[in-house]
C-alpha positions in Angstrom: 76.7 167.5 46.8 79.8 169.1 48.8 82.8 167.2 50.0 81.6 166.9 53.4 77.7 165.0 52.3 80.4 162.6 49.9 82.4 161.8 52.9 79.9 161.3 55.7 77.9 159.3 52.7 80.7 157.3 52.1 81.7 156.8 56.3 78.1 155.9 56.7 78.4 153.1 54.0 81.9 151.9 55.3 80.3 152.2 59.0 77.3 150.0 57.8 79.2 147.3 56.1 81.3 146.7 59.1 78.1 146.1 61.1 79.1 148.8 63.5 76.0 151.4 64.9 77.3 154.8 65.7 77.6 154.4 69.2 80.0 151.5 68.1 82.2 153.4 66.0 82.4 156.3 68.3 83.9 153.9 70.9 86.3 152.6 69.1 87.4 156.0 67.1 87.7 157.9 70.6 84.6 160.6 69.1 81.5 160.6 70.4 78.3 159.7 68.4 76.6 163.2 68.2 79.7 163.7 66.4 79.7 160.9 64.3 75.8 161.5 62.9 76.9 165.1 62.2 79.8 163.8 60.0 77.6 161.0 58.2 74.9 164.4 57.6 77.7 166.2 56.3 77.3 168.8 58.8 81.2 168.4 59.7 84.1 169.7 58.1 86.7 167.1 59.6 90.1 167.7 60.2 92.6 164.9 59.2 93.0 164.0 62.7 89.9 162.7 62.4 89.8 160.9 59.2 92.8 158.8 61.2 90.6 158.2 64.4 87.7 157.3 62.0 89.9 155.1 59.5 91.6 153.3 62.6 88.2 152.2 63.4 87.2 151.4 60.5 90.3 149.2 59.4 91.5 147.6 63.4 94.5 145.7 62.3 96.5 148.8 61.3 97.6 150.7 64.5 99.5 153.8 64.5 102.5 153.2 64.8 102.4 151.6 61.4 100.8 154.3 60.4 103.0 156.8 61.4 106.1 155.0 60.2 104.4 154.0 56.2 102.9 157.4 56.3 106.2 159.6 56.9 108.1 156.7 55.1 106.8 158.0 51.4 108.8 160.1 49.1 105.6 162.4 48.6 103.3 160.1 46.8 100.5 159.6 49.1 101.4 156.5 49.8 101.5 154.5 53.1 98.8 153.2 55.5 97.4 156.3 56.0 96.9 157.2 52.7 95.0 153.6 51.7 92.9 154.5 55.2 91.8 158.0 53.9 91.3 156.8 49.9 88.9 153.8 51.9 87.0 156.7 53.6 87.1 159.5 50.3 86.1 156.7 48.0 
């Protein structure tokens, strides 16, 4: 299994225990759900522009300009908001 079948395994689970249907979590990640269904496949190879839009969703009381401020706030260790988003969606 590739890095793209673990992710869109791993959104799919995330997606499911936030009771959200595709069409749900396209709306409120700005993608649409063609999109979303290719990712869960692994059929995607998504850009981390995406993981953001997807993790937003996924995690609604962060919004970006916290993000933006923890994530360029680290001294190079990954840390931040936006790193805790993207280590929810990678594992």
């Amino acid at each position: 299994m590739d890095i793209k079948e673990k992710f869109g395994q791993r959104l799919r689970v995330l997606r499911k225990e936030k009771g959200l249907s595709q069409e749900e979590l396209a709306e409120k990640s700005g993608l649409n759900r063609p999109y979303i269904s290719a990712i869960e496949l692994g059929k995607r190879n998504v850009s981390l522009e995406v993981m953001e839009k997807l993790a937003g969703a996924l995690v609604p009381s962060l919004n970006r300009d916290a993000l933006v401020r923890k994530a360029g706030g680290g001294r190079g260790r990954g840390g931040g908001v936006l790193g805790v988003e993207i280590k929810l969606l990678l594992f």
